[in-house]
C-alpha positions, 0 to 999 in steps of 0.5 A: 870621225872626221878628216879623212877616212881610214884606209887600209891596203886593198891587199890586206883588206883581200887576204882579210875578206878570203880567211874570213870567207874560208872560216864561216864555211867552217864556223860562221860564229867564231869569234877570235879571244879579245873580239867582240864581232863573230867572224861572220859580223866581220865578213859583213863589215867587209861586204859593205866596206867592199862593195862602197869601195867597188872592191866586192861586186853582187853576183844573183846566185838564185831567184825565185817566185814571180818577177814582181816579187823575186826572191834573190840570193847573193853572193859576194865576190872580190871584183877582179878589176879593182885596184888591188896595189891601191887602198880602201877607205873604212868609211862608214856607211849609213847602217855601219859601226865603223865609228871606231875603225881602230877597233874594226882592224884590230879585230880583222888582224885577231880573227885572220892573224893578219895586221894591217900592212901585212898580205 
């Protein structure tokens, strides 16, 4: 990829991250006809994109075992003070597939039935 990185608007990406959500507390393995990427792959893409974007934040749901070795359990929520008029870049990360975001939005737009511009 090169130039500019994608974008989407946050809105969008919010609506996206809440059906997606909704959908593994129902069947995480889901996939929609024609995607590659379960419905929890796609989540986790969201997760990343959101938190390098500051639009999702961690918040320790559990810990255990002794501080020198704690045992954390997360969980992802949308920041409530992030810019949700604005956009948010797919750039990829270290770990990601985003090489072909293309791909990626049309696979949130079959999983959520939400294309992008949509919200």
């Amino acid at each position: 990829m090169t130039g500019e990185p994608r974008t989407v608007a946050a809105a969008t990406f919010r609506v996206w991250y809440e059906l997606l959500e909704e959908t593994v507390a129902h069947d995480p393995d889901e996939t929609a006809p024609g995607n590659q990427r379960s419905a929890l792959i796609l989540l986790h893409d969201l997760v990343s994109i959101g938190l390098r974007n500051e639009a999702i934040r961690p918040v320790v749901i559990h810990s255990s075992g002794p501080d020198s070795f704690a045992h954390l359990m997360f969980r992802y929520m949308l920041n409530p003070e992030f810019d949700w008029s604005g956009e948010i870049a797919l750039a990829p990360g270290p770990a990601d597939d985003l090489a072909r975001p293309d791909r990626l939005i049309a696979e949130l737009a079959a999983a959520t039935g939400i294309p992008v511009g949509e919200s």
